[in-house]
N, C-alpha and C positions, 0 to 999 in steps of 0.2 A: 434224665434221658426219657423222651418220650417214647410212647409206644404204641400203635394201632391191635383193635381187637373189634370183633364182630359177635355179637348178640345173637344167640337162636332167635329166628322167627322176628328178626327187626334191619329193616333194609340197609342203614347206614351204618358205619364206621365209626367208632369210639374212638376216643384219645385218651388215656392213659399218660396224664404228663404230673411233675412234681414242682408243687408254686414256690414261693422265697420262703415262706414259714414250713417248708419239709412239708409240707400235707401232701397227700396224693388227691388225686381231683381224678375226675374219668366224665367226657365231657361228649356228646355227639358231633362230629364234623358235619352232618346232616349232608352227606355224600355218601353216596354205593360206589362210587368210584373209589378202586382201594389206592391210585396215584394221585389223585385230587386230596383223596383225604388224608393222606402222607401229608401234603405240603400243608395244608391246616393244622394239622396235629403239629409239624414242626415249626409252625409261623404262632404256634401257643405259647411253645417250648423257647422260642427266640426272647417272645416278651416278657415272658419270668424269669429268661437268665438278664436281659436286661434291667427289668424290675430289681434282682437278685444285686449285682454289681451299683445299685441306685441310679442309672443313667436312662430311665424310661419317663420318655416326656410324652407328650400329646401328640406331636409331632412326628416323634420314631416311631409311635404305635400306630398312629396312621399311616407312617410309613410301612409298619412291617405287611399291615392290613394290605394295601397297596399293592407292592410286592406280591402276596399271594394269590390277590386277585388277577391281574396280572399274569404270572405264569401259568395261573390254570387257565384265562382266555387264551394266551397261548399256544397252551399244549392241545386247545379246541381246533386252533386254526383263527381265533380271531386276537385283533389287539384291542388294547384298552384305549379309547383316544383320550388325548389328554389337549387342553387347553386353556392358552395364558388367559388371565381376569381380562384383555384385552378384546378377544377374540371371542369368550363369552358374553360378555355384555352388549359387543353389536351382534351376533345370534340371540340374545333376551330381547334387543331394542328390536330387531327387524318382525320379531313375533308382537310385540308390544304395540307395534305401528297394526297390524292387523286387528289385534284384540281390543284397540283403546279410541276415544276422539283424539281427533288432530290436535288437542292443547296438552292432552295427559300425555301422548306421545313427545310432543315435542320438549315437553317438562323434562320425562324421562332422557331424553336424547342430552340435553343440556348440561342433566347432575352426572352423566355417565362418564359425558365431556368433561366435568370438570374434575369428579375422582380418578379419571386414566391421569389427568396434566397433574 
């Protein structure tokens, strides 16, 4: 179980969590916000019970990451956008048409074309 703890004389939020090998670890959420640094300290504590059970891949820890980011934009008032590799690449291409000559762009536009199909 994790736990939050605060430092004399040090602005953010600790986490006190325990890894798959029983260690204890004490880790900075590098937040003064003691609800922000809740959901850090428990998005720690997620990945080392998943660690724990063997089912932590690249993917769910980016997912946990995610997640936490996420509901702390939330609980700001903002969201996270998120967008298909589709939708990125012609927001990449339309900057790329400004930044590049007409052949580099048109290049780019081409191989973009042909990694979407």
């Amino acid at each position: 179980m994790a736990s939050l703890h605060r430092q004399n004389g040090r602005p953010y939020w600790y986490c006190a969590y325990t890894d798959q090998k029983g260690e204890r670890h004490f880790k900075s959420t590098k937040s003064s916000d003691k609800k922000e640094a809740k959901r850090v300290c428990d998005a720690f504590q997620r990945a080392v019970d998943l660690t724990k059970v063997g089912t932590l891949t690249e993917d769910r820890a980016r997912k946990v990451i995610e997640n936490v980011v996420s509901e702390i934009l939330e609980a700001s008032g903002l969201a996270m956008q998120r967008f298909s590799i589709e939708d990125y690449l012609t927001s990449w291409l339309k900057e790329k048409e400004i930044e590049t000559e007409a052949t580099t762009s048109s290049l780019y536009a081409r191989l973009v074309r042909q990694f979407i199909a």
